[in-house]
N, CA, C and O of each residue as an XYZ file, in Angstrom:
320
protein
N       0.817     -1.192      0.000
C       0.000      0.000      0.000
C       0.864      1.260      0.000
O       0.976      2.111     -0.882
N       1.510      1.168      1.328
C       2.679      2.515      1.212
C       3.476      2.857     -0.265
O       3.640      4.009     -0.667
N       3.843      1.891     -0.841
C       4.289      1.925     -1.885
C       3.845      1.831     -3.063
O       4.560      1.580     -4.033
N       2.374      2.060     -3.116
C       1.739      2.465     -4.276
C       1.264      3.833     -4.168
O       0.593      4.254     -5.111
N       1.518      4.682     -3.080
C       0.549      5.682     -3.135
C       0.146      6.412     -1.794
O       0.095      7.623     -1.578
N      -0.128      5.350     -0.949
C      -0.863      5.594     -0.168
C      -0.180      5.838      1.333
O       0.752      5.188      1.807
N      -0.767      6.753      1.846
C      -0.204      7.760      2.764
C      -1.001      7.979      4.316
O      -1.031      8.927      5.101
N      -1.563      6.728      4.323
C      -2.371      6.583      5.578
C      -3.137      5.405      6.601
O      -4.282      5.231      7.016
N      -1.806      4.707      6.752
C      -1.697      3.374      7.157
C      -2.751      3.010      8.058
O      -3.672      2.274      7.703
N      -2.663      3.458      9.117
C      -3.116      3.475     10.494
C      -4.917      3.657      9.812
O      -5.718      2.774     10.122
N      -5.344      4.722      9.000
C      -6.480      5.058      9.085
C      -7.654      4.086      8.465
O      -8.862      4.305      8.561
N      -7.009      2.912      7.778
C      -7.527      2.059      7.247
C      -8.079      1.426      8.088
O      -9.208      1.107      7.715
N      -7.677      0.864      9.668
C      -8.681      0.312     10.326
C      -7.596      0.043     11.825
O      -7.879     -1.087     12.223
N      -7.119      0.315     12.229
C      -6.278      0.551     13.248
C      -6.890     -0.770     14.684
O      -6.076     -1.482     15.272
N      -8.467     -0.810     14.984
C      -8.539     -1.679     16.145
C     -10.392     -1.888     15.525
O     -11.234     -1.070     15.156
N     -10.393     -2.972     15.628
C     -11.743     -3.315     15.362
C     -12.349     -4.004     16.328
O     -12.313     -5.234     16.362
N     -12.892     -3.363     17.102
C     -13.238     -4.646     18.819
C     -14.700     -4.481     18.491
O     -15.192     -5.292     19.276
N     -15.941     -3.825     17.679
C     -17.151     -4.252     17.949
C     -17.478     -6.008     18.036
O     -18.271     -6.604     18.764
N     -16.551     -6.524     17.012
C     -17.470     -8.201     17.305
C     -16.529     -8.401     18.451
O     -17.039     -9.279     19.146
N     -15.369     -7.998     18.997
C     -15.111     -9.130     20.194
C     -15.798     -8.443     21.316
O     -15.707     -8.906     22.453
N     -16.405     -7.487     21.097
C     -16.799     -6.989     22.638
C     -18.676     -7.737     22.493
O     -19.652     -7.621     23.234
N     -18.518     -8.271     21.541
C     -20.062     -8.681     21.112
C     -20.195    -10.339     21.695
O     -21.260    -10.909     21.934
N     -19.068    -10.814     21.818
C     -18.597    -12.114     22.378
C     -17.397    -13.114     21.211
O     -16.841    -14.193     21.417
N     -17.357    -12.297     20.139
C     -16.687    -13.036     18.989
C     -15.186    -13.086     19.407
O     -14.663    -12.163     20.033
N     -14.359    -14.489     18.935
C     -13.202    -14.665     19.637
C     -12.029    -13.599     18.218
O     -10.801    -13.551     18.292
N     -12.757    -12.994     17.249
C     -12.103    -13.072     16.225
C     -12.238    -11.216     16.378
O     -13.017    -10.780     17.226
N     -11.458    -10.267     15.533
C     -11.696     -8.897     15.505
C     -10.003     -8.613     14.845
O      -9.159     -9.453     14.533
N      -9.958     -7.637     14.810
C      -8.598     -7.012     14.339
C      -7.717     -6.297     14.768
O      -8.280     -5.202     14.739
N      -6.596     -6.100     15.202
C      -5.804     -5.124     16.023
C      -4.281     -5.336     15.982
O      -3.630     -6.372     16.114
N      -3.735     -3.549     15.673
C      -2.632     -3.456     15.210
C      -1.740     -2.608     16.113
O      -1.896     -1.398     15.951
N      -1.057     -2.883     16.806
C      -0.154     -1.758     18.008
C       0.239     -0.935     16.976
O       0.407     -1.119     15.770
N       0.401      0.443     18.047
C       1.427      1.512     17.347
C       2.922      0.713     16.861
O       3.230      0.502     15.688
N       3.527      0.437     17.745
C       4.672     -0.511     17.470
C       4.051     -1.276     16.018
O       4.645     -0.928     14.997
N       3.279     -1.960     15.890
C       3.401     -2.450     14.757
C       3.306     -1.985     13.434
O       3.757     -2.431     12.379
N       2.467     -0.765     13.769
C       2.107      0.281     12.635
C       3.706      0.705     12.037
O       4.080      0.634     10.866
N       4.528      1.179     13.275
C       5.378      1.875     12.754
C       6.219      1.154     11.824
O       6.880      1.689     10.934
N       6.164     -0.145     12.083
C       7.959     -1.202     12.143
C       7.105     -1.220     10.504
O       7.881     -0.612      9.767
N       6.122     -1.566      9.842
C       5.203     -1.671      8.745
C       5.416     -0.175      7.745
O       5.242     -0.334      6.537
N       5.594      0.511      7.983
C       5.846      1.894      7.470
C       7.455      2.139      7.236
O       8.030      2.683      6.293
N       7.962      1.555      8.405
C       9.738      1.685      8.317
C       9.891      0.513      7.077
O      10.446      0.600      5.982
N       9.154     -0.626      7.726
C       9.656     -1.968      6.721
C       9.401     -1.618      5.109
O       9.767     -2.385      4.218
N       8.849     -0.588      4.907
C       8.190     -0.028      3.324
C       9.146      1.407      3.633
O       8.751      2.432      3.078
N      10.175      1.481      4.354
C      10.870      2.721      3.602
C      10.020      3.934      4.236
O      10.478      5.018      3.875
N       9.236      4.006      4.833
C       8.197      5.576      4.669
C       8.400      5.733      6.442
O       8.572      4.864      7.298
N       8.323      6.817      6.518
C       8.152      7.579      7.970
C       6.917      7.435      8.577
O       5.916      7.555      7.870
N       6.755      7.100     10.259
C       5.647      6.852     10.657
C       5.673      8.049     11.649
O       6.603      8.442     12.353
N       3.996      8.680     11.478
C       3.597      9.767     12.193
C       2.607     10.097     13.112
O       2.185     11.189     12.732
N       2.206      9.872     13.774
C       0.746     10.091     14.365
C       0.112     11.581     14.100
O       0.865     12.554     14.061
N      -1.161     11.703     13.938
C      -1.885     12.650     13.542
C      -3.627     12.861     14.242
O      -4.424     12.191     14.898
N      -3.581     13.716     13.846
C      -5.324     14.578     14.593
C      -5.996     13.374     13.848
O      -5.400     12.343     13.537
N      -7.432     13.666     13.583
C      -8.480     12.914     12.790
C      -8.845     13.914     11.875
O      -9.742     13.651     11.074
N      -8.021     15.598     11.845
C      -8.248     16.711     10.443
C      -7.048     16.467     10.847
O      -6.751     17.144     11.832
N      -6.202     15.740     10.466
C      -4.598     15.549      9.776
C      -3.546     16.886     10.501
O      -2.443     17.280     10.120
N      -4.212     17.248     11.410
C      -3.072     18.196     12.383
C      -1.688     17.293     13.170
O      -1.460     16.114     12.902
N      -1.211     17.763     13.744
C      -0.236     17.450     14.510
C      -0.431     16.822     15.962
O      -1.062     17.300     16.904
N       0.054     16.001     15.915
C      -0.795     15.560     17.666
C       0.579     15.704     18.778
O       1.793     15.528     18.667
N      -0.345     16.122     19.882
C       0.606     16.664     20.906
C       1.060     14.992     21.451
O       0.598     13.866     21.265
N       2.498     15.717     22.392
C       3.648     14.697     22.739
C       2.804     13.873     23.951
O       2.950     12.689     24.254
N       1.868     14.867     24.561
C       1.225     14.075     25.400
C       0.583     12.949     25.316
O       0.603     11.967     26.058
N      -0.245     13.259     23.931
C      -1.057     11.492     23.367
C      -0.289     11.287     22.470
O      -0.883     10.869     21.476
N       0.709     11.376     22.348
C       1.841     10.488     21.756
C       1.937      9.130     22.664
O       1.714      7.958     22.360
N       2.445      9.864     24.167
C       3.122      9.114     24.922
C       1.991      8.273     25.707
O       2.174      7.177     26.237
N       1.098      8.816     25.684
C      -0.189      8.039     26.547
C      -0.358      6.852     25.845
O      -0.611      5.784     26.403
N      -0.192      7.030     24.311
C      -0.623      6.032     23.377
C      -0.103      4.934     23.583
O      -0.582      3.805     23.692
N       1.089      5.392     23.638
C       3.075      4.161     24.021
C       2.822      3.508     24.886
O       3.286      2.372     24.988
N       1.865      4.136     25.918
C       2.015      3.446     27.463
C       0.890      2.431     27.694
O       0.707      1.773     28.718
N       0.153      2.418     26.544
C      -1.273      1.377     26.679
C      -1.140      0.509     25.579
O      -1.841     -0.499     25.682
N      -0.137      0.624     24.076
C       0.246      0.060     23.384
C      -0.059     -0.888     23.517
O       0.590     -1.246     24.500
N      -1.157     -2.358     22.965
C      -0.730     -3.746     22.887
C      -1.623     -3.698     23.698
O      -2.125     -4.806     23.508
N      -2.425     -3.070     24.758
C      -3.389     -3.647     25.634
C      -4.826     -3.727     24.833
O      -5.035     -2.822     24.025
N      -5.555     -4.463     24.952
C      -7.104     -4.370     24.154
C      -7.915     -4.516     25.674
O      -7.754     -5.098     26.746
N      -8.825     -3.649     25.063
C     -10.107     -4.169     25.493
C     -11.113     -5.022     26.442
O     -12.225     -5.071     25.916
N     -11.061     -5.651     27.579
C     -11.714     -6.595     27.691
C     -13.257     -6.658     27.126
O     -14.219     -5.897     27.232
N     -13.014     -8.084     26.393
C     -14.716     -8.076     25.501
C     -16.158     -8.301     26.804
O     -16.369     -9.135     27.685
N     -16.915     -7.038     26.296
C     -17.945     -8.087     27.301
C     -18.088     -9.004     27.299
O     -17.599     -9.861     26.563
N     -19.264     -9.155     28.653
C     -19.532    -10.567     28.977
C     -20.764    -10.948     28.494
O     -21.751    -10.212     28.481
N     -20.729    -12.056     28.107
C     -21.560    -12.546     27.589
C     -23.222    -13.013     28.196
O     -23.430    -14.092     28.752
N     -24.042    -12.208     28.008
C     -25.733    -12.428     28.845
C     -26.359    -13.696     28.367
O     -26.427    -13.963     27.167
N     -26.951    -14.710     29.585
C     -27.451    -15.834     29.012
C     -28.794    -15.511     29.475
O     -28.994    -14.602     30.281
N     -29.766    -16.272     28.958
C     -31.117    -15.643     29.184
C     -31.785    -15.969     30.350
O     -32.892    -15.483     30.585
C-alpha cells in the first residue's frame, strides 16, 4: 500500500473490537509498534496525527506508548 501511493496506514482500520466486545473470539488489532515497524519496513516515515490531519501533541503520543498492545476486555456474555 505505502508503496503504491498511499499515505495513511493506520487510518484504514487501526482496532476493530465491535465483534469481540459482542462475544466473537475473532476482531482485528494493530499496536502503534506495529504500525510503525510496517511503514519503516516499506521505507516511509511513521507519524501520528489529529483525525483533520493536524499534529498531535507529545502528550497522546506518549499516553498512546504506554497502553500500546493492551485491548479491550470483551464483554460478557448475557445468558437468558
Amino acid at each position: 500500500m505505502l508503496r503504491s501511493g498511499a499515505n495513511d496506514l493506520g487510518g484504514t482500520l487501526v482496532e476493530e473490537t465491535i465483534s469481540r466486545m459482542a462475544g466473537s473470539a475473532y476482531g482485528s488489532y494493530r499496536s502503534i509498534r506495529d504500525l510503525v515497524a510496517i511503514a519503516e519496513a516499506a521505507g516511509r516515515p511513521a507519524r501520528q496525527r489529529t483525525t483533520l490531519y493536524g499534529e498531535t501533541t507529545a502528550e497522546r503520543i506518549a499516553t498512546g506508548l504506554a497502553s500500546d498492545g493492551h485491548l479491550p476486555e470483551p464483554l460478557p456474555v448475557l445468558s437468558d
